[in-house]
Structure formats: structure tokens, C-alpha cells
One Martini backbone bead per residue (centre of mass of N, CA, C, O) as a GRO file, in nm:
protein
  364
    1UNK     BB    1   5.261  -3.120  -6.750
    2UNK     BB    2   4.976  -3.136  -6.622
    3UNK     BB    3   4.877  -3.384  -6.791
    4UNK     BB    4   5.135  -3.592  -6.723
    5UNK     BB    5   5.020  -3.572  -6.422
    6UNK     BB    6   4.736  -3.663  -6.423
    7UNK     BB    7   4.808  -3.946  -6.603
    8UNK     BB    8   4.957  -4.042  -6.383
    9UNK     BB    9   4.786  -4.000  -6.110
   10UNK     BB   10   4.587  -4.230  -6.214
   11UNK     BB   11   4.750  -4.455  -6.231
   12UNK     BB   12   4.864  -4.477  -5.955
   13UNK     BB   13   4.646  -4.500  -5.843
   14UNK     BB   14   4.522  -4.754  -5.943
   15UNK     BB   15   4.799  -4.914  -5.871
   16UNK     BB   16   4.746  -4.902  -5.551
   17UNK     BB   17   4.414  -5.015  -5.553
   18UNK     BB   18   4.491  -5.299  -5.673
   19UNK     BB   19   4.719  -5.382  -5.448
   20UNK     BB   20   4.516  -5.373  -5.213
   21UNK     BB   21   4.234  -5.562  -5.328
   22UNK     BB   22   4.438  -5.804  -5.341
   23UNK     BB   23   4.556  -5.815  -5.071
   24UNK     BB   24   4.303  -5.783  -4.898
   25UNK     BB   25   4.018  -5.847  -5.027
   26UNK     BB   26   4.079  -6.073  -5.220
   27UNK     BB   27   3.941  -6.450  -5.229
   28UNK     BB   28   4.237  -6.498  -5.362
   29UNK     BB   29   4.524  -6.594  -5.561
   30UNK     BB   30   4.726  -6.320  -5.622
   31UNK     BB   31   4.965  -6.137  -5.751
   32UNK     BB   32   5.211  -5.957  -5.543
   33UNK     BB   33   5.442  -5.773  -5.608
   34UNK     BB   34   5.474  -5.559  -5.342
   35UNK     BB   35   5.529  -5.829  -5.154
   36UNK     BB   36   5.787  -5.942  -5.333
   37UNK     BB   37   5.975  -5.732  -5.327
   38UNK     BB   38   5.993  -5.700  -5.053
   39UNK     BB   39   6.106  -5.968  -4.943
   40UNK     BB   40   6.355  -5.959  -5.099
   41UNK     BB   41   6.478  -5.716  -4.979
   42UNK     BB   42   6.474  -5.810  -4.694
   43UNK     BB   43   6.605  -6.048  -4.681
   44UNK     BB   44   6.839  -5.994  -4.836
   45UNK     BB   45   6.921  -5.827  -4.562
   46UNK     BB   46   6.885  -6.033  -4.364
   47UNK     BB   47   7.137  -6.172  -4.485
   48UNK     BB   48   7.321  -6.008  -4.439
   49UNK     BB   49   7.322  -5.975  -4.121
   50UNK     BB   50   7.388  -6.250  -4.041
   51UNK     BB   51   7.676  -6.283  -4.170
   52UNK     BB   52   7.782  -6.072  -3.912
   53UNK     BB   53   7.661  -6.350  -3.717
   54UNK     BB   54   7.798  -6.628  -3.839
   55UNK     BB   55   7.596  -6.787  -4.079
   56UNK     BB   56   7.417  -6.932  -3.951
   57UNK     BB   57   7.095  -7.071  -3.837
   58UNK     BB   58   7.050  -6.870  -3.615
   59UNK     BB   59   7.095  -6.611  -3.735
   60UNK     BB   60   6.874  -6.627  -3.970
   61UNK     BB   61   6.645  -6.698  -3.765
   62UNK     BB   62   6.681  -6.395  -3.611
   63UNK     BB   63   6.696  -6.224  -3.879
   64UNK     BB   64   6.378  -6.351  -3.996
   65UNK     BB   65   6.171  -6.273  -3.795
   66UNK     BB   66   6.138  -5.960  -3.918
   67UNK     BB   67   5.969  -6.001  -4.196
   68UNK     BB   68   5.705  -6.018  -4.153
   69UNK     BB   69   5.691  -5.680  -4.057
   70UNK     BB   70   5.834  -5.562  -4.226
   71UNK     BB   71   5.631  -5.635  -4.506
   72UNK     BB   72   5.349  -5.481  -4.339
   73UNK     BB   73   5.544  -5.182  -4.297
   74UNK     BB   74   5.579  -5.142  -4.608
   75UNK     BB   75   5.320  -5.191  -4.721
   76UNK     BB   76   5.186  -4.959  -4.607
   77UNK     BB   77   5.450  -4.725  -4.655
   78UNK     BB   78   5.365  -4.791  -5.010
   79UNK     BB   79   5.025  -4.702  -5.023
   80UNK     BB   80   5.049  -4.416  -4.928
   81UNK     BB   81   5.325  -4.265  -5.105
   82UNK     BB   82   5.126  -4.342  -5.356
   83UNK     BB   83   4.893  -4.154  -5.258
   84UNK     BB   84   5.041  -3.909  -5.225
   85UNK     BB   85   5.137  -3.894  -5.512
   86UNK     BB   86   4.889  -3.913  -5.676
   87UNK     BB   87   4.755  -3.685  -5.534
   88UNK     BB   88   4.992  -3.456  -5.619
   89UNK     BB   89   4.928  -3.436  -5.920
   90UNK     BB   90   4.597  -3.408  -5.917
   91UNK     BB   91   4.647  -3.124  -5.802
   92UNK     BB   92   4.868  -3.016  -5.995
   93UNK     BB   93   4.656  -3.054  -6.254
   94UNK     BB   94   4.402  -2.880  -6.134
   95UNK     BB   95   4.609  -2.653  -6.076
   96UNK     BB   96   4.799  -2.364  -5.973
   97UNK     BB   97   4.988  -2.503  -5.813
   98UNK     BB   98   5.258  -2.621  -5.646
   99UNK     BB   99   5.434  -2.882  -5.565
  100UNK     BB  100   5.448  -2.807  -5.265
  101UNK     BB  101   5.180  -2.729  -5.190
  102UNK     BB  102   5.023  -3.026  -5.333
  103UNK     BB  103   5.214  -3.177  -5.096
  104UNK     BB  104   5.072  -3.012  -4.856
  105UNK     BB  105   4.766  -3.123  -4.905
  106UNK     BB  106   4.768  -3.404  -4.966
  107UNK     BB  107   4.873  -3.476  -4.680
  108UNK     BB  108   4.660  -3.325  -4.497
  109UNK     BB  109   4.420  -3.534  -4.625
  110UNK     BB  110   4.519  -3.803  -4.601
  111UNK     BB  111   4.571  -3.730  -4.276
  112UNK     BB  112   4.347  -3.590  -4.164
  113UNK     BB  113   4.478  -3.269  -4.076
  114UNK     BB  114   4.350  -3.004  -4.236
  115UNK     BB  115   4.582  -2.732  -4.229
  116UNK     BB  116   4.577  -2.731  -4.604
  117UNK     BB  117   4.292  -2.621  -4.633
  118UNK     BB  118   4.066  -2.499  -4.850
  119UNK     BB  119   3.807  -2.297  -5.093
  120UNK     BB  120   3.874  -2.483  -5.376
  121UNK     BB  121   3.669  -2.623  -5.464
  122UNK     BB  122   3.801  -2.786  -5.738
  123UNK     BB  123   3.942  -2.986  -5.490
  124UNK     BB  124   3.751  -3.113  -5.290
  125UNK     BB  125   3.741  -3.406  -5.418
  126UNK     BB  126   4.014  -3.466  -5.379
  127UNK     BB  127   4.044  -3.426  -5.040
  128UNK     BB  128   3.782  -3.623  -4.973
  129UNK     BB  129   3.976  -3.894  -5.122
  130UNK     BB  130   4.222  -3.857  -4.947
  131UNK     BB  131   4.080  -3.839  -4.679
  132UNK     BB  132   3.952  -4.173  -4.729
  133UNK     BB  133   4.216  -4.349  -4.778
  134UNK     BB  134   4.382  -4.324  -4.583
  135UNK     BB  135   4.169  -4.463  -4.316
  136UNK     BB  136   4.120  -4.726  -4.498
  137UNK     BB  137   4.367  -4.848  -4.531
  138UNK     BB  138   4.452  -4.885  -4.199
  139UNK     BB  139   4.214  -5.024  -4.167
  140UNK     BB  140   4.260  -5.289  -4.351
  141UNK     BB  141   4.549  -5.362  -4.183
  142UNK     BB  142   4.408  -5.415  -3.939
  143UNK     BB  143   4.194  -5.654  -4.047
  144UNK     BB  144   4.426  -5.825  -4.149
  145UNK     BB  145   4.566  -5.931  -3.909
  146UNK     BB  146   4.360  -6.141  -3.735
  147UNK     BB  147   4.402  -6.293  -3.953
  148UNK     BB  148   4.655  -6.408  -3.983
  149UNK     BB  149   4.695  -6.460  -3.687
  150UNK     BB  150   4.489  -6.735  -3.667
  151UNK     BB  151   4.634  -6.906  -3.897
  152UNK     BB  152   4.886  -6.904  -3.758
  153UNK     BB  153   4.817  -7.039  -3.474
  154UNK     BB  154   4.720  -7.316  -3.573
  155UNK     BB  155   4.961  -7.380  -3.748
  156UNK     BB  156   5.112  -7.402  -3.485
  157UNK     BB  157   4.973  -7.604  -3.332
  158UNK     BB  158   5.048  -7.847  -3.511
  159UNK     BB  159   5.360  -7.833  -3.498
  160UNK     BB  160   5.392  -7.879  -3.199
  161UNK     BB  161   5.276  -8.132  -3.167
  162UNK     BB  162   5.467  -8.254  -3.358
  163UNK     BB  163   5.693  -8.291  -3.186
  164UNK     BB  164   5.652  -8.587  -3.004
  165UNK     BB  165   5.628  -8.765  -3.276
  166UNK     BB  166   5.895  -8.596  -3.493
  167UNK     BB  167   6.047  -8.405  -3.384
  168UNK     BB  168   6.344  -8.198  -3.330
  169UNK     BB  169   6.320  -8.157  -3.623
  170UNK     BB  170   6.091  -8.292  -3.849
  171UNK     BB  171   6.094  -8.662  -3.937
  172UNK     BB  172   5.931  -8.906  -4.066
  173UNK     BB  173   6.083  -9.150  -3.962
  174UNK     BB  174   6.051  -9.036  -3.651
  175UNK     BB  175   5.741  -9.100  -3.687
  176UNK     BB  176   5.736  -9.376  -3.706
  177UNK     BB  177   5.929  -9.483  -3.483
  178UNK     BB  178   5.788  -9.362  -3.229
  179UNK     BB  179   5.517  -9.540  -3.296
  180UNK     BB  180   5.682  -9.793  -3.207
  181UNK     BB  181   5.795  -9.763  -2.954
  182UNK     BB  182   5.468  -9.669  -2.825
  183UNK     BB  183   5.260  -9.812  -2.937
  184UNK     BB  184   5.075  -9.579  -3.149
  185UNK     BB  185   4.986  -9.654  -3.471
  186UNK     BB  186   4.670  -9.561  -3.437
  187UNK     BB  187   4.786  -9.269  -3.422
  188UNK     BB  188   4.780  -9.196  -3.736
  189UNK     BB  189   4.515  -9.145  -3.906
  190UNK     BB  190   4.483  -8.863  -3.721
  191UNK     BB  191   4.732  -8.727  -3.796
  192UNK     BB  192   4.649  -8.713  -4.095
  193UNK     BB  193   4.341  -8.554  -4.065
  194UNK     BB  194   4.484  -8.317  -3.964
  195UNK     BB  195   4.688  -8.235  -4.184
  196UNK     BB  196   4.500  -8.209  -4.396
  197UNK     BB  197   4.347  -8.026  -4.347
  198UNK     BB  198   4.553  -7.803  -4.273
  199UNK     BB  199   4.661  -7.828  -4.572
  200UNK     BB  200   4.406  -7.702  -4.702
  201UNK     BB  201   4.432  -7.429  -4.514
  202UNK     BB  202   4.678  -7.346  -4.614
  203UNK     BB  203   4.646  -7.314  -4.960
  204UNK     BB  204   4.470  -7.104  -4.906
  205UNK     BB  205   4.562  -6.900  -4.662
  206UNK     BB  206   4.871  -6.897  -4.861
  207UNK     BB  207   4.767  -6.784  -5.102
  208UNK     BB  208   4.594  -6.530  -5.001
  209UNK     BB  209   4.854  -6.475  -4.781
  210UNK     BB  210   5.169  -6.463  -4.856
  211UNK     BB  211   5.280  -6.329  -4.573
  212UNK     BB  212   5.255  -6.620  -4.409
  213UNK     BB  213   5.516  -6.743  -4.523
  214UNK     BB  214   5.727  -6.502  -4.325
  215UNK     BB  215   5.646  -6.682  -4.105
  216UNK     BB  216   5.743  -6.782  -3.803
  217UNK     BB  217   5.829  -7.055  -3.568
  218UNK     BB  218   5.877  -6.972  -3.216
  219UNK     BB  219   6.071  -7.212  -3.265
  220UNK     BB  220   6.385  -7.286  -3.455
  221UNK     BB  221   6.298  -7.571  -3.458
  222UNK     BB  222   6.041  -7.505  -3.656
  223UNK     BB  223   5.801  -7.606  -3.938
  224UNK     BB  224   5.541  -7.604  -4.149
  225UNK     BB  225   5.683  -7.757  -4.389
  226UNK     BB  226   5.888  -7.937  -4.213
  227UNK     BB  227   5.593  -8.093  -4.122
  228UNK     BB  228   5.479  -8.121  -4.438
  229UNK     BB  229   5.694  -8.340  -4.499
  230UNK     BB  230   5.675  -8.551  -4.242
  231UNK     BB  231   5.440  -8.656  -4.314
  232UNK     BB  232   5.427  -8.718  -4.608
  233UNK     BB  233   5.692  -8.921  -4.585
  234UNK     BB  234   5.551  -9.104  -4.403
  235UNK     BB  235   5.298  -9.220  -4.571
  236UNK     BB  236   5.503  -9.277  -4.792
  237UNK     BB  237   5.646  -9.474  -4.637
  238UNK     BB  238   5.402  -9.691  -4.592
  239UNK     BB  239   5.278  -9.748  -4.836
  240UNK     BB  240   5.555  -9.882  -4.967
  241UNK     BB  241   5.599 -10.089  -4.702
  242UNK     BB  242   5.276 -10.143  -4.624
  243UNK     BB  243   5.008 -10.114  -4.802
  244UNK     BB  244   4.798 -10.280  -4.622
  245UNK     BB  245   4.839 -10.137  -4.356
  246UNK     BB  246   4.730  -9.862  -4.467
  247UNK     BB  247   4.586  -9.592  -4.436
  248UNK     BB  248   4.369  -9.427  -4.625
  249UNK     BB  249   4.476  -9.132  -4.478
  250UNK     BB  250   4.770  -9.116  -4.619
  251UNK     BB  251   4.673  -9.079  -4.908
  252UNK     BB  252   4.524  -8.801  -4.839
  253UNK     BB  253   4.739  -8.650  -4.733
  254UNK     BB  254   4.922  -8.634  -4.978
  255UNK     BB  255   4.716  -8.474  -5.158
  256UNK     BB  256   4.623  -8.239  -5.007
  257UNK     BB  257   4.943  -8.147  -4.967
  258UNK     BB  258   5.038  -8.102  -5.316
  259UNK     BB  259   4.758  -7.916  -5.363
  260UNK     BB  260   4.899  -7.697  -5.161
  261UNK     BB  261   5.173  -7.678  -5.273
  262UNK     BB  262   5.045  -7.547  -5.567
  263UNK     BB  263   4.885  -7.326  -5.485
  264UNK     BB  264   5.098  -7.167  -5.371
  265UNK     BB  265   5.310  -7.187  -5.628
  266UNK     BB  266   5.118  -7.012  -5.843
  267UNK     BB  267   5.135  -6.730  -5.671
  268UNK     BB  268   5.488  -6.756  -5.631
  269UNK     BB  269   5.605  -6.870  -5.851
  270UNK     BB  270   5.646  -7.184  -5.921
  271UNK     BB  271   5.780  -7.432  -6.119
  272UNK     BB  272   5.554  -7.730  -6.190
  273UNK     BB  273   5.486  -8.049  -6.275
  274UNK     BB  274   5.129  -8.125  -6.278
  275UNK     BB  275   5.239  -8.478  -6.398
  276UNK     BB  276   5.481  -8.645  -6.344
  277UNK     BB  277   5.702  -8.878  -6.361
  278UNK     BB  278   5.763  -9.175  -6.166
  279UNK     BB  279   6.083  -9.143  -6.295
  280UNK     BB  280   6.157  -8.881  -6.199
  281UNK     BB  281   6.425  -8.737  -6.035
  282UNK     BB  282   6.527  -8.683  -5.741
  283UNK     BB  283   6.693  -8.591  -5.426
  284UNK     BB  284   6.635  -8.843  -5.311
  285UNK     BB  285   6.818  -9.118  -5.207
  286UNK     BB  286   6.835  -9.488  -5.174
  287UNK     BB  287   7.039  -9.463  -4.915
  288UNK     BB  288   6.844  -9.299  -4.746
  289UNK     BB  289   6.605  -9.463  -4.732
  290UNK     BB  290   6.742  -9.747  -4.668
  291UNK     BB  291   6.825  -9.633  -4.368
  292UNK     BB  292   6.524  -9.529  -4.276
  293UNK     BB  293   6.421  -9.836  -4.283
  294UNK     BB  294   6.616  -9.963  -4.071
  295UNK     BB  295   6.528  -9.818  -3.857
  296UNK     BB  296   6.205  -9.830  -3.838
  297UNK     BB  297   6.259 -10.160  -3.787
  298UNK     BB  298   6.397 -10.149  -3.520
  299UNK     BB  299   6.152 -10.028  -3.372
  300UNK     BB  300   5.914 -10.193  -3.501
  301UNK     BB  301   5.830 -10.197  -3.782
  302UNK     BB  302   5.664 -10.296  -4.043
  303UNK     BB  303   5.685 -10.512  -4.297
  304UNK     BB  304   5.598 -10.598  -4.674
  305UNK     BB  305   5.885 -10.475  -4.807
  306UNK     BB  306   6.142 -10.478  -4.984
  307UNK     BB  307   6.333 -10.177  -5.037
  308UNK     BB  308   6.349 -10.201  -5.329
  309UNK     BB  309   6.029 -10.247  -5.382
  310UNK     BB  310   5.962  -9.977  -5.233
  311UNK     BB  311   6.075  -9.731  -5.359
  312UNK     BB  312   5.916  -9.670  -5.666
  313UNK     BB  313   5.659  -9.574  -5.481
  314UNK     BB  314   5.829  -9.348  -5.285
  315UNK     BB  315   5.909  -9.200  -5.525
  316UNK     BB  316   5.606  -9.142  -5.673
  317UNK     BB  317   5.537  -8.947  -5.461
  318UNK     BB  318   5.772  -8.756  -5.403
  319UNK     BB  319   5.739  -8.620  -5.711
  320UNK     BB  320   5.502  -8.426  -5.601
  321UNK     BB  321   5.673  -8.240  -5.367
  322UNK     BB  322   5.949  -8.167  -5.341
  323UNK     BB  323   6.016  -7.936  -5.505
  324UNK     BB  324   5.809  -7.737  -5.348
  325UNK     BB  325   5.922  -7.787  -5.070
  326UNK     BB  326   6.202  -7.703  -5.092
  327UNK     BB  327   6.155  -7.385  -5.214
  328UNK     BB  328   5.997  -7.319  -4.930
  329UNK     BB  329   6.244  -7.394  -4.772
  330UNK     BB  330   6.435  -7.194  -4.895
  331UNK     BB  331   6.273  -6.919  -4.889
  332UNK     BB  332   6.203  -6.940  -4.569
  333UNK     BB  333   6.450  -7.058  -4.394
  334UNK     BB  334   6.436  -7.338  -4.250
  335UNK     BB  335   6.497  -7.566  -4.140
  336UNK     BB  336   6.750  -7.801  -4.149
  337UNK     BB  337   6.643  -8.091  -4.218
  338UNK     BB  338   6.582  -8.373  -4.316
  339UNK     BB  339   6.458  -8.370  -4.616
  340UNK     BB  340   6.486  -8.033  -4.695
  341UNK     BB  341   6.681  -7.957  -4.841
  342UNK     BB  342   6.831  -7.667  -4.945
  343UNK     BB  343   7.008  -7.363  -4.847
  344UNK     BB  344   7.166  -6.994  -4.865
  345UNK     BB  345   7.322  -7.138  -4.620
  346UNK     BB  346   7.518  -7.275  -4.445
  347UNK     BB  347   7.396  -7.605  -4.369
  348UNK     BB  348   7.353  -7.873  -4.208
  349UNK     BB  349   7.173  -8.106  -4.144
  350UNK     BB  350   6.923  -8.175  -3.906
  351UNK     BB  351   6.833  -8.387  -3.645
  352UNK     BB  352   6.658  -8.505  -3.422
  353UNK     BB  353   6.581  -8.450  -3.114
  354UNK     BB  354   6.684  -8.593  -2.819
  355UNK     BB  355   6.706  -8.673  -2.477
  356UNK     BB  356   7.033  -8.734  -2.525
  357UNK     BB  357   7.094  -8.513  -2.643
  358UNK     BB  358   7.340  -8.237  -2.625
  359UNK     BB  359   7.232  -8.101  -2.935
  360UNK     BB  360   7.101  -8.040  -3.226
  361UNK     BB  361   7.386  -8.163  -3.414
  362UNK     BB  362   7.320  -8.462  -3.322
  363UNK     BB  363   7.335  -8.799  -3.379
  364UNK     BB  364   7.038  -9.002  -3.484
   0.00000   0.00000   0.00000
């Protein structure tokens, strides 16, 4: 028994140590079972919990702001509880110890309360490493917080920006309609590069800390996916119907995009095609792009293709990242805005509000 404690309590130590250095300290994106099944344990909570006041999206809206202090706070109290039994393993193995006993020395040593400490030399190498363990994990997740909390401002910085130029919640087709309207066209170049960078740096960020992606934006109707699909979607829409003044940085801005959400994809293990062709069928109709583009003509934009023609341009872009940025919007409860898929609940997609709109969901 004592040696199936051992070698129990070595091997629990072990994916423990490895669940930490992987979540917290490695610069890398790699999957982090404890993270994600977290994730869903509590998701699927608190979709319970919103159901039972209204099933709306404002109601799903404010019981997921939970989730990701939820899944931070889950984090910690699942590697002290593995760090505690693994270690209480590892004491009732060494020693003559009861069960009881073993883990209050353990307990002791971990959280260096220091009251169940003893003379017993040959265990004391075991209490000096519980004693630096619990401490050190608390440390690293407190260092863990600053990383989190200053990517998360960053990316809510272009999120907000990106309110005035296309709408709350973000919508492509309304971020080129309102640069015609006011005759800022000029200013399209500046917000693809600001985009890119963006783009860049989620990629990064949100593949390697996994957990900022259960991150919401401070106002319900703002999303950082449903901001990089209207970003993305308006370049896609102007290279397809005016190609020649399309500015080059267009072209980059959506580079950027699906190569930032194939990074996300593969750490989330999301399946998708990394070559598709460009005939593969989107979930995007012909008939709601040629409706967008009839808006942003009427707005003033100008266009250099009839949309019939414009179309298999902008089908050829949009293949490339749809499915991915759909499934991290249905994952992520983010708002239903126009052309961002299906959620897990009830709702109508919400066009940008306007400041005649007198609702939310009033027709743009």
C-alpha cells in the first residue's frame, strides 16, 4: 500500500509541477487540459445560471463575466488540493504515518503553518519541499495577474477605439459605410495597421495564456473576436469590390487576422483546413453580402466591381477564417452581432446601434 502511495504521490507531483510550468511559465501555446476543462465545467454553470433569468444574451452576458476570475481562482485551489495530496502520498509512504497525520504535516508544510512539524529527520526533505511549493505556486499566479490584466487593456484600447468607426457591436460592412459617410476613407490604411499589430499580438497572447480568452469587454455589447471579424470582413469587402484603391495594408490586415486565429486554434484544438480552397462554402449567403454592399454604396463608398463579380473575391478571403473566428465567438458567449455565427442561446443577430436606434436590437 505504502509504495502504491509512492509512486501514486511521485506521478500526481509530477503532472502537477508540469500543469503549472506549462500554464504559467512556458513561452509557448501548449494545451492545458486543467485550464480548459475548467473552462467548461464552469461555462456550462453559469449557462445554467442565465437560464433561469431569462436566457437572454444580456442575461449569459453577466453571468460569463464570472468565468474568467472563476476559472483564475479554480486554477490555484487545483494545484495546492493536487500539491496537498501528492504530498500526503509521498509522507504516508516515507513513514509510519496514518493518513490523518500525513496530511496534516502536509497541510502544515504547505501553506507553512508550520503547527504539525516534527524531529522526524527523514521526512523533513519532504516538509522543506511542501514548504517551498505552496508559496511559490501563490507567487507565480500572482505574476501570472499583471501579464493577463495589461494584454487585456491593450486589447480593449482597439476594441473601444473601434466603437465610433463601426458600430457597437462591431459590423464591417458599417465600418466602411461610416468612413464614407464622413469622409474618412483615408483613415482605413492606419486602423488595418493598428489591426495587424493587434492581430499579431493576440495570436501571441491569447495562445499562450489560454485564459484571456474567457476575458470579456467592460461594455456587453464589444468583443474582441466580433471586432477582428468586422475589421477583417471590411478589408475582405473592399479588396473584393474596389481592388485597385485598396490599400495594401488590407491585404496585411487579414494575413495577420487568420494567421492570429489558426495560433489561437491549435492550442484550443479547433479543427481547420490550413490550405482550404477557395470554393469551399462559407456560411456567409450571397444575398446578405449583396444587401452590405448596396448599404455602403448608398453611403458613398465607391466600388469598382458589380457584386456578382465582387463576390468569389470576397468568398476566397472569408474561407479563411470563418470558421475559426465563428467557433471562438460561439465559444466565448461573444454579443450575436451580424456575421459573427450561432451561439449556445437563443438570439437574433443585433446590428450596430445608431444614435437614432432607441434599442439595441432596432433594425440597422
Amino acid at each position: 500500500m505504502r509504495t502504491i502511495s509512492a509512486l501514486g504521490g511521485l506521478l500526481l507531483l509530477a503532472l502537477t509541477l508540469a500543469s503549472i510550468l506549462r500554464t504559467l511559465v512556458v513561452p509557448r501555446g501548449l494545451y492545458s487540459s486543467l485550464v480548459f476543462r475548467l473552462w467548461r465545467t464552469f461555462r456550462a454553470t453559469l449557462h445554467g445560471f442565465a437560464r433561469l433569468f431569462g436566457n437572454s444574451y444580456r442575461s449569459h452576458d453577466r453571468a460569463q463575466a464570472w468565468l474568467a476570475p472563476l476559472v483564475l481562482v479554480g486554477m490555484l485551489a487545483c494545484w495546492l488540493i493536487a500539491l496537498l495530496a501528492s504530498f500526503t502520498m509521498l509522507l504516508y509512504a516515507s513513514s509510519d504515518l496514518s493518513w490523518n497525520v500525513a496530511l496534516r504535516e502536509a497541510g502544515s508544510s504547505l501553506f507553512t503553518l508550520g503547527f504539525a512539524s516534527g524531529d522526524r529527520l527523514r521526512l523533513s526533505a519532504l516538509d522543506f519541499l511542501a514548504a517551498a511549493s505552496g508559496p511559490l505556486v501563490i507567487a507565480l499566479q500572482i505574476a501570472y495577474l499583471p501579464t493577463l490584466y495589461s494584454t487585456y487593456n491593450r486589447r480593449e484600447l482597439e476594441v473601444t477605439l473601434l466603437q465610433s468607426r463601426a458600430g457597437e457591436p462591431a459590423w464591417g460592412p458599417e465600418l466602411l459605410a461610416r468612413q464614407s459617410l464622413v469622409d474618412t476613407e483615408t483613415a482605413l490604411p492606419q486602423l488595418y495597421r493598428d489591426w495587424e499589430r493587434l492581430a499579431a499580438e493576440l495570436g501571441e497572447s491569447h495562445s499562450n495564456y489560454p485564459v484571456l480568452l474567457s476575458f470579456r469587454s467592460p461594455q456587453p455589447y464589444r468583443s474582441w473576436i466580433v471586432g477582428l471579424i468586422a475589421v477583417m470582413d471590411a478589408a475582405a469587402i473592399q479588396l473584393a469590390v474596389s481592388p485597385r484603391s485598396a490599400p495594401p495594408e488590407a491585404r496585411l490586415v487579414l494575413r495577420a487576422g487568420f494567421t492570429a486565429l489558426r495560433d489561437i486554434a491549435r492550442v484550443v484544438r479547433i479543427d481547420y483546413d490550413p490550405d482550404p480552397d477557395p470554393n469551399t462554402p462559407i456560411r456567409l449567403s450571397y444575398d446578405e453580402f449583396d444587401a452590405a454592399v448596396t448599404m455602403i454604396v448608398a453611403a458613398g463608398f465607391e466600388v469598382e466591381r458589380p457584386t456578382i463579380l465582387a463576390w468569389p473575391h470576397f468568398h476566397g478571403w472569408r474561407v479563411n477564417y470563418e470558421p475559426i473566428a465563428y467557433e471562438l465567438a460561439r465559444r466565448g458567449d461573444a454579443v450575436p452581432a451580424l456575421w459573427t455565427g450561432s451561439r449556445d442561446f437563443p438570439a437574433a443577430p443585433i446590428p450596430p446601434r445608431r444614435p437614432a436606434d432607441r434599442q439595441p436590437g432596432a433594425t440597422a
